[in-house]
C-alpha distance (Angstrom), angle and dihedral (degrees) to the residues before:
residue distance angle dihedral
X1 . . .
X2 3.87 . .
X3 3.69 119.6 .
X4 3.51 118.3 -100.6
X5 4.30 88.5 -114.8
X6 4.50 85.0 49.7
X7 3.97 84.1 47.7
X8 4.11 100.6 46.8
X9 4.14 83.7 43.4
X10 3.86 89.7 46.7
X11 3.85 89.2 58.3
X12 3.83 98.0 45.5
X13 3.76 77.3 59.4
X14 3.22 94.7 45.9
X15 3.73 95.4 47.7
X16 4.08 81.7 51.8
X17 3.85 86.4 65.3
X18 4.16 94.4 -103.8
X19 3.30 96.8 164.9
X20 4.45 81.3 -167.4
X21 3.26 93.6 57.0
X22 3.61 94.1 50.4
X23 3.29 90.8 54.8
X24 3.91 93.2 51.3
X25 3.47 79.5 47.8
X26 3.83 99.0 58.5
X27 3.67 87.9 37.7
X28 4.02 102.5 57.2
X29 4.30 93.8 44.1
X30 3.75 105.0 27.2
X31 3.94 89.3 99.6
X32 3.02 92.3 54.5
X33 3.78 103.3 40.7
X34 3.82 85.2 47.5
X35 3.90 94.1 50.2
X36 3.94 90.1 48.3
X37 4.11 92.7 52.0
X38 4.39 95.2 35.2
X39 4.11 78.8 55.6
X40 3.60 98.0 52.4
X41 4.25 98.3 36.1
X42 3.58 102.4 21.7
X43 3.40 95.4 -156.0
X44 3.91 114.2 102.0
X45 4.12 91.3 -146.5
X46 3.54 87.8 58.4
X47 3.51 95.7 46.6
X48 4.22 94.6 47.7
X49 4.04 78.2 50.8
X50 4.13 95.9 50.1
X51 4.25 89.3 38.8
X52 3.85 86.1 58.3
X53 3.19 101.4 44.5
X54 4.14 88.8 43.3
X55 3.98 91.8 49.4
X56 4.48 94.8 46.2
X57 4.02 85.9 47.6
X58 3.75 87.0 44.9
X59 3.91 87.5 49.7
X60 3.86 94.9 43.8
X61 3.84 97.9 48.6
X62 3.62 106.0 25.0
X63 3.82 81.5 118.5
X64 3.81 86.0 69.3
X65 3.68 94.8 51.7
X66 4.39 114.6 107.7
X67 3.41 124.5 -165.1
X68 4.18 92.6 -152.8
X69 3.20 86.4 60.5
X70 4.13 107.6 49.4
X71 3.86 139.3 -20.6
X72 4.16 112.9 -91.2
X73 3.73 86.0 -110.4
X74 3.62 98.1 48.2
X75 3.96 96.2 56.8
X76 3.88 91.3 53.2
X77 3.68 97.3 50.4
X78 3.77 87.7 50.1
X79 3.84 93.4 44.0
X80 3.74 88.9 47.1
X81 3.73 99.1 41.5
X82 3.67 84.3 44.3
X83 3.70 88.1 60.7
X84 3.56 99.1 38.4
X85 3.80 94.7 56.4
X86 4.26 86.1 50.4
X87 3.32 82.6 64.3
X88 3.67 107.9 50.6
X89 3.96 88.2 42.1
X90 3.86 87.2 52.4
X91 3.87 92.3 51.1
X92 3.97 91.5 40.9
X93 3.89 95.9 -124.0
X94 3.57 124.2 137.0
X95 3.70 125.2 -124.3
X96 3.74 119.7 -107.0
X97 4.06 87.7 -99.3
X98 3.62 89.5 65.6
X99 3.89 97.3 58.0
X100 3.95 93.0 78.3
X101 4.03 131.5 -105.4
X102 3.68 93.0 -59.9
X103 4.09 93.7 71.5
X104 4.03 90.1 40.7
X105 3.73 84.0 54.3
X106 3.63 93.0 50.8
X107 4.05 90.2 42.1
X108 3.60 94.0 56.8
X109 3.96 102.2 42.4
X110 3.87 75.5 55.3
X111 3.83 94.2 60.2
X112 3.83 118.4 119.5
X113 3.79 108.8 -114.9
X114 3.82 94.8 -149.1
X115 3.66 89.1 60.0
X116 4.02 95.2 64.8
X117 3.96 83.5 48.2
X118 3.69 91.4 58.5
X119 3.88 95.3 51.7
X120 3.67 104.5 144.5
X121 3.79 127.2 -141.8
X122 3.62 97.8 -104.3
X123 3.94 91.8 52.5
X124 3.78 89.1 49.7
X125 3.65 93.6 50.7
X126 3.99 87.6 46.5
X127 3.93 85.0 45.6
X128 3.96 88.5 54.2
X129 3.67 94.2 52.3
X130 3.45 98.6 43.2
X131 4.18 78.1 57.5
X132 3.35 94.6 66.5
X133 3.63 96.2 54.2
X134 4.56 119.5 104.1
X135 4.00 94.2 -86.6
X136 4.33 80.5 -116.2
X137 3.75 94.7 54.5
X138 4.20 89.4 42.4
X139 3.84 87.0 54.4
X140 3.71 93.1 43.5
X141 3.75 91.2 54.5
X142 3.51 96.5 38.0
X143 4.10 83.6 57.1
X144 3.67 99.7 48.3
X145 3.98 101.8 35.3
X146 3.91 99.3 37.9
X147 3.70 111.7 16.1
X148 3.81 88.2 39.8
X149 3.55 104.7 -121.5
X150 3.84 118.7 172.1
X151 4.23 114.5 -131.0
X152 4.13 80.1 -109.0
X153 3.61 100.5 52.6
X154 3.94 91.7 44.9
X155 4.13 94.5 44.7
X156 4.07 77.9 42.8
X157 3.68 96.8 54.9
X158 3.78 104.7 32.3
X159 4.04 94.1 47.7
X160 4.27 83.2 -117.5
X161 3.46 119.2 129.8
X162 3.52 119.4 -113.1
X163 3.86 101.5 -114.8
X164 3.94 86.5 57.2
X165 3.27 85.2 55.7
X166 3.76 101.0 49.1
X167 3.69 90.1 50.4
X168 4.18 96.0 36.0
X169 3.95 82.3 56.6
X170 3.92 95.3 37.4
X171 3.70 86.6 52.7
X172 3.76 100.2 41.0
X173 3.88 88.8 51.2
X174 3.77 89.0 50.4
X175 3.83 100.4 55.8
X176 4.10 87.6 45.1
X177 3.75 84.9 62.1
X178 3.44 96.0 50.7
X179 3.72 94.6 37.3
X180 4.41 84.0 50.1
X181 3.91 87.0 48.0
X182 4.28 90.1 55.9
């Protein structure tokens, strides 16, 4: 994987019309991109749909993209899990989160071991924070901003409603900033 300064400069490029750094680009965050939409749709034709659509839009407003505002590979994850969770609410399937404990369980025996090895810095740091969150507020983030829950589903699920959750998550997101920026 690129560093996050290779990544931010690879986009400039990009947003140049480098049609070699785009594919450097695809190249150093398509795993990841990939493993982010396969999570949320589970099915790999879906996901080689949502990563093309994710990589043109990256192409077409790469101009757009600010690096004060979010690492390279955080803005495609969020543009392609964006997309990705469109499409399951447009096909009225639930997410893999939504099936119950005995599918997590099943998900995470299915984890690749090398990948917890290669935990970077940042993602520790992020990891850390996250830590220091109320266990119910960790979850509820965890939900929304990796599992892809919408503000509905989680108020739905948890019996909360959903402008505790919008502020709850609002809140939670805030003090990982600040806790990031320490």
């Amino acid at each position: 994987m690129s560093t996050q300064a290779e990544l931010v400069w690879l986009v400039a490029a990009v947003a140049r019309g480098d049609e070699d750094a785009f594919k450097r680009l695809y190249d150093a965050t398509r795993a990841k991109l990939y493993g982010v939409v396969l999570r949320i749709l589970r099915r790999p034709e879906l996901a080689e749909e949502v990563m093309q659509e994710t990589y043109l839009k990256v192409w077409t407003t790469a101009d757009k993209f600010d690096p004060t505002l979010a690492s390279p590979i955080t803005w495609m994850v969020a543009m392609a899990r964006n997309r990705a969770i469109d499409i399951m609410r447009k096909r009225g399937e639930t997410s893999i989160e939504e099936e119950g404990p005995e599918a997590l369980a099943v998900a995470a025996e299915n984890a690749a071991p090398p990948a917890r090895r290669e935990m970077t810095d940042e993602l520790k740091r992020l990891l850390a924070c996250l830590g220091k969150l109320d266990p119910e507020k960790q979850r509820i983030v965890l939900l929304a901003y990796y599992s892809g829950w919408s503000r509905e589903q989680l108020a739905d699920k948890l019996d909360i409603p959903v402008n505790t959750i919008k502020t709850w998550l609002r809140r939670s997101l805030i003090e990982i900033r600040e806790c990031l920026q320490r």
